[in-house]
C-alpha positions in Angstrom: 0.0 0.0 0.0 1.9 3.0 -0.8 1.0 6.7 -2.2 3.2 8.1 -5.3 3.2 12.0 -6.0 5.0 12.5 -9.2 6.0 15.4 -10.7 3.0 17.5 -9.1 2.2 21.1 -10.4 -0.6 23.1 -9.6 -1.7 26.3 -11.0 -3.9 29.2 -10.8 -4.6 31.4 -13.3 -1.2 32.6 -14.3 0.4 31.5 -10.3 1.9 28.1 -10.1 1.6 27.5 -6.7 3.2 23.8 -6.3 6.3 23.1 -8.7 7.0 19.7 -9.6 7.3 17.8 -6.8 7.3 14.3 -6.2 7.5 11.3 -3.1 5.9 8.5 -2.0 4.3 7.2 1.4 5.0 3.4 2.3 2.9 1.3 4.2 2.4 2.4 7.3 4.3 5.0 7.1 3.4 9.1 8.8 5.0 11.5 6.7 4.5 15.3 7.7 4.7 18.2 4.7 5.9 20.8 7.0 6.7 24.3 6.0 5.6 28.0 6.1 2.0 29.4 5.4 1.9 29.9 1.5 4.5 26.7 0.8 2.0 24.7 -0.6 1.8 22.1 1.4 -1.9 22.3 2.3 -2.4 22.8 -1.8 -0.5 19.4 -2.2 -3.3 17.5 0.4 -6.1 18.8 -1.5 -4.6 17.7 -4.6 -3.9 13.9 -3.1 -7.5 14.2 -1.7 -9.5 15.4 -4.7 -10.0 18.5 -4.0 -8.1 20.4 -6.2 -7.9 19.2 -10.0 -3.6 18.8 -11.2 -2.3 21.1 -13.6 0.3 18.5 -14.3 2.0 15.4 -13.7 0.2 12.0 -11.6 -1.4 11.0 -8.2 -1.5 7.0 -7.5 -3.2 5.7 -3.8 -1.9 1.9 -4.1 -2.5 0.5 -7.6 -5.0 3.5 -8.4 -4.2 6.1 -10.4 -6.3 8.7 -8.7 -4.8 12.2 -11.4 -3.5 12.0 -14.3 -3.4 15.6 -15.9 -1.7 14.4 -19.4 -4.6 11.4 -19.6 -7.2 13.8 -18.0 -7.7 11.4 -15.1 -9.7 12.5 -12.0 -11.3 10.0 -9.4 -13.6 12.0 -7.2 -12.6 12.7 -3.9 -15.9 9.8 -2.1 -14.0 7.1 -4.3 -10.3 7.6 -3.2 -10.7 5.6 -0.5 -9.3 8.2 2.5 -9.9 9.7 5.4 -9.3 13.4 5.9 -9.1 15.7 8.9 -9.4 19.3 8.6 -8.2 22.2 10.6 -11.8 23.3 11.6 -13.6 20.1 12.9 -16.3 20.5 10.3 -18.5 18.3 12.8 -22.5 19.4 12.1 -24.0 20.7 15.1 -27.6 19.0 14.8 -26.1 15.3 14.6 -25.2 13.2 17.6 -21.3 12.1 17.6 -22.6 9.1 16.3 -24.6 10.5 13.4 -21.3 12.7 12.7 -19.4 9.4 12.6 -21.9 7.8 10.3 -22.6 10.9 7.6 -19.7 9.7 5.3 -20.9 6.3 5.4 -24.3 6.7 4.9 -23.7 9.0 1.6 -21.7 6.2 0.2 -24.5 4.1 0.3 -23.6 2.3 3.5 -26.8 1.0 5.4 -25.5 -0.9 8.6 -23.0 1.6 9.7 -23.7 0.9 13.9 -20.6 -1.5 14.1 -18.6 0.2 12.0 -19.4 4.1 14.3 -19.2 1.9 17.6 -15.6 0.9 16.6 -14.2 4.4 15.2 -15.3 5.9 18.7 -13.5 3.3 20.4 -10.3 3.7 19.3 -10.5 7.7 19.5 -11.7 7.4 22.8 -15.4 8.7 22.8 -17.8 5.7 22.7 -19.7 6.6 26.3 -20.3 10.2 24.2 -21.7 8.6 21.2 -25.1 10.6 21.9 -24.2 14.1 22.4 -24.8 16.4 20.5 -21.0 19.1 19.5 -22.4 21.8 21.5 -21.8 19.7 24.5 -18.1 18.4 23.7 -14.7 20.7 24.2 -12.6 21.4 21.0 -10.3 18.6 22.1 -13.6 15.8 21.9 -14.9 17.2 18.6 -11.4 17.1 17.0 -11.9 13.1 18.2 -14.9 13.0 16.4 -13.3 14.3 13.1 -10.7 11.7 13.4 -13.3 8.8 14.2 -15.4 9.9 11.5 -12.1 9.5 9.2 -11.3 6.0 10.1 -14.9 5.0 10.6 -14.9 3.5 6.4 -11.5 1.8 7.2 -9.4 4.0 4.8 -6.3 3.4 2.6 -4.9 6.7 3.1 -5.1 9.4 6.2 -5.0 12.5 5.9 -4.4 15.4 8.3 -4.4 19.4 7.2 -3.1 21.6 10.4 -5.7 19.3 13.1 -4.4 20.8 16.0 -4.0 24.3 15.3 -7.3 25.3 17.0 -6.3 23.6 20.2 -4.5 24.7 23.4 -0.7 23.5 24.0 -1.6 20.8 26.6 -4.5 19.6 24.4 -2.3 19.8 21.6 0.6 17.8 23.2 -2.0 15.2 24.1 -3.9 14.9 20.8 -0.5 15.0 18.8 -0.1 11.7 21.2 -3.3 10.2 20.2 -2.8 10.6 16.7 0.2 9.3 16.4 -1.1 6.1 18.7 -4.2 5.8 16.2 -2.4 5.7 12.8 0.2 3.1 14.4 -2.3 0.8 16.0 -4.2 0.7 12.6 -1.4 0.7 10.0 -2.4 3.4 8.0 -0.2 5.4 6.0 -1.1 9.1 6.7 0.1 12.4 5.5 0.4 15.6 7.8 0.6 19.2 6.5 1.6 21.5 9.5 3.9 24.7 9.9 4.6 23.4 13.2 8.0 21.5 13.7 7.1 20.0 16.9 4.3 18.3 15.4 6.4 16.9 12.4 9.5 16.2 14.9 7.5 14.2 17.0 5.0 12.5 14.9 6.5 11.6 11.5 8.7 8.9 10.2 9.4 11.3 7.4 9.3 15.0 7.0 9.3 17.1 4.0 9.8 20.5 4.0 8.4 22.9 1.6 9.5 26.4 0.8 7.6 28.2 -2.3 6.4 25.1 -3.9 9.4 23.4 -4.2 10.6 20.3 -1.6 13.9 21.8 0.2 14.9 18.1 1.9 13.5 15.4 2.6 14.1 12.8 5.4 13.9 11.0 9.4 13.1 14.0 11.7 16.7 13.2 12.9 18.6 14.0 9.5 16.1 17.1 8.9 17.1 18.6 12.7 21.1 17.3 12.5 21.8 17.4 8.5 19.7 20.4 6.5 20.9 21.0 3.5 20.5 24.7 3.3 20.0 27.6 5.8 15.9 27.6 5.3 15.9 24.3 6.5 18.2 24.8 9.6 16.0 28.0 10.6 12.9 26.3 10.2 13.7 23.3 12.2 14.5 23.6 15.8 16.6 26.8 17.6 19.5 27.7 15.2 22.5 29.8 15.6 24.5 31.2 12.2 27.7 32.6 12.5 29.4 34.4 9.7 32.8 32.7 8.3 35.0 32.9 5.9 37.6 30.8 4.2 41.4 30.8 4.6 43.2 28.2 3.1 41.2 25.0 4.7 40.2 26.4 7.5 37.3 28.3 8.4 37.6 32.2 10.5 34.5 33.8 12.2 34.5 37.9 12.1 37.0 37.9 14.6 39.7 35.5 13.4 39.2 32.5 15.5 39.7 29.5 13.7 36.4 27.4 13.9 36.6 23.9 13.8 33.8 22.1 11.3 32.4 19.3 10.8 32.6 18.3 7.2 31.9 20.4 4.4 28.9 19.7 2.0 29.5 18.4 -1.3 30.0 20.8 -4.1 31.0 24.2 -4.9 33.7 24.8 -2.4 33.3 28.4 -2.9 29.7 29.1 -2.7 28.8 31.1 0.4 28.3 28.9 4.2 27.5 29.6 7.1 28.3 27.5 10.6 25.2 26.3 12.1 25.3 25.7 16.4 22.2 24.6 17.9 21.8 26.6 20.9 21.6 22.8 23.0 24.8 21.8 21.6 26.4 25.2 23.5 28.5 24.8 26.9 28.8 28.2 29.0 32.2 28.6 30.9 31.8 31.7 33.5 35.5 32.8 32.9 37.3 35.5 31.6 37.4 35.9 27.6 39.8 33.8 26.1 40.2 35.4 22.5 42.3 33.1 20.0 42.9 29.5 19.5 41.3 27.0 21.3 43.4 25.0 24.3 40.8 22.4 24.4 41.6 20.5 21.4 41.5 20.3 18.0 37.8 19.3 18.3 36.6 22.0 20.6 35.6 25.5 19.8 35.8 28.4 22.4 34.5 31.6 21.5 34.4 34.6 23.3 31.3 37.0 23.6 28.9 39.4 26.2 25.6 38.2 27.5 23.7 41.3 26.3 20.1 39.5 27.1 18.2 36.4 29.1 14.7 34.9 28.6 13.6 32.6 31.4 11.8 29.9 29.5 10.9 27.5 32.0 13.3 24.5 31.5 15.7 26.7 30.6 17.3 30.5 30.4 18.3 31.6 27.0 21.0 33.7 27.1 21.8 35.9 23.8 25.1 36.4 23.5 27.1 38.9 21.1 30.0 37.1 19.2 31.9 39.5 17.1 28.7 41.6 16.6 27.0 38.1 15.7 24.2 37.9 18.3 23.9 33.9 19.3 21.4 31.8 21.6 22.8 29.5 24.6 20.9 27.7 27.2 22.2 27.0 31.1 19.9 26.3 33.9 21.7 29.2 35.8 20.7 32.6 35.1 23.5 35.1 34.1 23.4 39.2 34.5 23.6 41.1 31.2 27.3 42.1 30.3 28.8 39.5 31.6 31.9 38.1 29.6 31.6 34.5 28.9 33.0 31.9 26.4 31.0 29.3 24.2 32.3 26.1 24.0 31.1 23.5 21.1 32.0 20.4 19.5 33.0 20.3 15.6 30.4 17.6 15.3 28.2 20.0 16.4 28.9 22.6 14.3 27.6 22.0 10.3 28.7 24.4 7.6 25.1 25.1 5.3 24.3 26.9 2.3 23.2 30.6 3.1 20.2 29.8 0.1 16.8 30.8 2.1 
């Protein structure tokens, strides 16, 4: 059971919003189109759903071509076999959670739909509510109903546009939870279009990030957050320092001179223009006095010197912005630390990846 996406372009009018793009989904598999508003990653969903007709190139759900824009193939959205979940619950306030559950079925021409209901609301949670009516539920419960009403026909495909974006943080956190539980526990392959990278880095198997129609990388949450290929990327995903450098020789000088120590550099160009990524996470803080120049702590180590100008108490951490060389960069302690106080940065090489300045 997969999903293929090849070569996708959509238009309107004389704006091409999505620009020939292509993956698949496997079996199983929760891949996450993450990006900022206006990607076109919602655009993409609609177009795997039926919503939106292709300009060019070809949608397959398992053996099915679904869009076909050179053979002027379209299979309506009710016979693609999927379940959908939108960002407003679109759950009808003068049906029962029940009758929500059973609307798609019922326009299919499904009669007995009562086993079919009593399972969905099982596995999201909301069987003893099957009789109330969505005035009565919080937004948490009628997102359940969305999803129950998705996986009520036992779908092929799953998929999920921004669910959680009307929720509160701890409902989201807990939803997020129950999705992912959901689509495991029945196998489904689903695809999840959100701009928010906790979402993707904690649900997905595989993310793909979008930037003005185009795919920018794709890949495990854990090669997106440690391996982007390009600045946009880096920025999107997680908290990301960039320090200027430059090149002399083989070695690699911030503003100031010190000699930064990389890990290795990406294929290609040699000359084209980098920049040193440092998650904030990967920082140590050593209280001391400046030590300008070379590092003492071995060729793997950087030490740069800088000022705490600024600190934001976030909770499980302080983050500290420090100026290096007029570069301003974030670093987390526990310990809070007054404003002007001279510190260095210590990192790892591993830890610190050259990228493409392309945004």
């Amino acid at each position: 059971m997969t999903i293929s996406v090849r070569n996708l372009v959509k238009r309107y009018n004389d704006t091409t919003v999505i620009k020939g793009i292509s993956f698949e989904v496997a079996a199983g598999e929760f891949v996450t189109l993450l990006g900022p508003s206006g990607c076109g990653k919602t655009t993409t969903l609609r177009c795997i759903a039926g919503l939106e007709t292709i300009s060019e190139g070809q949608i397959r759900i398992n053996d099915l071509t679904v869009s076909d824009a050179a053979r002027n193939i379209f299979v309506a959205p009710n016979e693609r076999h999927l379940g959908m979940v939108f960002q407003s619950y679109a759950v009808w306030p003068h049906m029962t959670v029940a009758q929500n559950v059973a609307f798609p079925l019922t326009v299919r021409g499904r009669k007995d739909t009562a086993e079919d209901v009593k399972w969905a609301l099982e596995i999201v949670g909301m069987g003893p509510l099957a009789e109330r009516r969505p005035s009565e539920l919080s937004g948490g419960q009628q997102q359940r109903v969305a999803l129950a009403r998705a996986i009520a026909g036992h779908p092929d495909l799953l998929l999920f546009d921004e669910p959680l974006s009307n929720l509160d943080a701890r409902l989201r956190d807990r939803t997020r939870l129950e999705i992912s539980r959901i689509q495991r526990e029945l196998k489904v392959p689903a695809i999840y279009v959100t701009h928010d990278q906790t979402e993707a880095l904690s649900m997905s198997d595989r993310i793909i990030v979008m930037e003005s129609g185009h795919v920018m990388q794709e890949g495990t949450p854990d090669a997106i957050y440690h391996a982007p290929v390009n600045r946009f990327v880096a920025d999107f995903i997680g908290s990301a320092n960039f320090l200027n450098v430059r090149r002399q020789g083989d070695r690699w000088l911030v503003a100031d001179g010190t000699v930064l120590h990389v890990h290795a550099q990406p294929e290609g160009d040699r000359d084209r223009p980098l920049s040193a990524l440092v998650r904030p996470e990967a920082i140590r803080v050593e209280r001391t006095e400046p030590n300008v120049g070379a590092s003492t702590d071995g060729p793997g180590v950087n030490r740069l010197a800088g000022v705490v100008t600024r600190s934001v108490f976030l909770g499980a951490y302080i983050e500290h912005l420090v100026d290096i060389a007029g570069r301003q960069v974030r670093a987390h302690t526990r310990e809070p630390i007054p404003a002007g106080t001279p510190i260095n940065l210590l990192f790892n090489a591993a830890d610190c990846r050259l990228v493409d300045n392309h945004d």
